[in-house]
N, C-alpha and C positions, 0 to 999 in steps of 0.2 A: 504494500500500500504506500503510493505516493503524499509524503506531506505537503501542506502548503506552507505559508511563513507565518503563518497562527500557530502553528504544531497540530493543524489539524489535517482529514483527508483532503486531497483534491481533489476540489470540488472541477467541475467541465468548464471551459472559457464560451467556444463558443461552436455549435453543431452548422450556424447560418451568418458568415462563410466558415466551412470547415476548418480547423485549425489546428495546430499544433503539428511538430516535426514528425512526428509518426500520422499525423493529421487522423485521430482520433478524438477531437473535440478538447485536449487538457493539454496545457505546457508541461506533458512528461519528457523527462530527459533521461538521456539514456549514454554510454560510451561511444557510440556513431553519432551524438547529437555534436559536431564542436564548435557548432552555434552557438550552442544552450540557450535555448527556443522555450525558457519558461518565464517571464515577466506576461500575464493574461493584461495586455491594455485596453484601452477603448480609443480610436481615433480618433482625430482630433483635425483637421484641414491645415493648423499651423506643423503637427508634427508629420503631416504626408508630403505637404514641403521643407521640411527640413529632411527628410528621408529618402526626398529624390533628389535633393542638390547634394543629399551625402554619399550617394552613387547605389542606394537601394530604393528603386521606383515601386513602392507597394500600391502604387492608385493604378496603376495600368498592366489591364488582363494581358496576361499571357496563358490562354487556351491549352496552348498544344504543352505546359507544363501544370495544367491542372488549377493554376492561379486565376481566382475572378478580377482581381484586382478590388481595392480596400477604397470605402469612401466617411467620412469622419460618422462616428455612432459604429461604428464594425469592432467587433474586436477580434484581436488577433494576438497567439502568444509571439513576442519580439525575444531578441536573445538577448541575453544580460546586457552586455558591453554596449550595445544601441541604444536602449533604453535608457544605459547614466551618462553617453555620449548626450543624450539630448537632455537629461536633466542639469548636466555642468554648462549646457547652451540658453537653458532656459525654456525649454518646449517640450517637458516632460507629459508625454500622454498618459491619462488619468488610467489607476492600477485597480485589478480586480484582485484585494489582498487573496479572498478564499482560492482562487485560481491559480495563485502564481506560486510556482514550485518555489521549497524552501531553498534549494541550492543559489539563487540569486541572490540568498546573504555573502554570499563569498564575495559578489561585486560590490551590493548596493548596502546599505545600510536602512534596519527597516524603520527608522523616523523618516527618512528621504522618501521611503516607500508611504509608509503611513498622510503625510502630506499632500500625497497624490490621488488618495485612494477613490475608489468610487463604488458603488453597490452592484 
């Protein structure tokens, strides 16, 4: 059983659009993940432009790899290091604490998480 950063279970991010690196709906992470594909966010329009001028275009479908492409209200699990990439910028998108794997305390710290958070 995967924990989140409550110490409790994880809980699913999101089934619409599919998500997570196993794309089983949770930021599980696993030793093939070296993304680590577990912060559950909610988009936001200022952080899918700071996402595509930082050379990861998550607004625009790509079909033939399975991607609908993200539009702000989406959530999607992001991997650690993007996520504090744009919180040390300033355009941290809002966190689903129950969602987001416990291993993202190794980057973030959870008052930084906590500040962000959203239901």
């Amino acid at each position: 059983m995967a924990l989140n950063i409550l110490g409790e279970e994880l809980e699913p991010c999101s089934g619409d659009p599919l998500t997570g690196f196993y794309r089983d709906g949770c930021c599980n992470t696993g030793a093939d993940d070296v993304g680590l594909h577990v912060v559950c966010a909610q988009m936001t329009d200022e952080f899918l432009r700071f996402s595509k001028m930082s050379g990861n275009d998550l607004s625009t479908a790509q079909p033939d790899g399975g991607f609908p492409g993200l539009v702000a209200g989406d959530r999607w699990c992001l991997c650690a290091s993007r996520w504090k990439e744009a919180f040390d910028a300033g355009v941290a998108p809002p966190v689903v604490l129950a969602a987001t794997h416990a291993s993202v305390l190794e980057w973030v710290e959870l008052g930084e998480l906590r500040q962000h958070a959203t239901s």
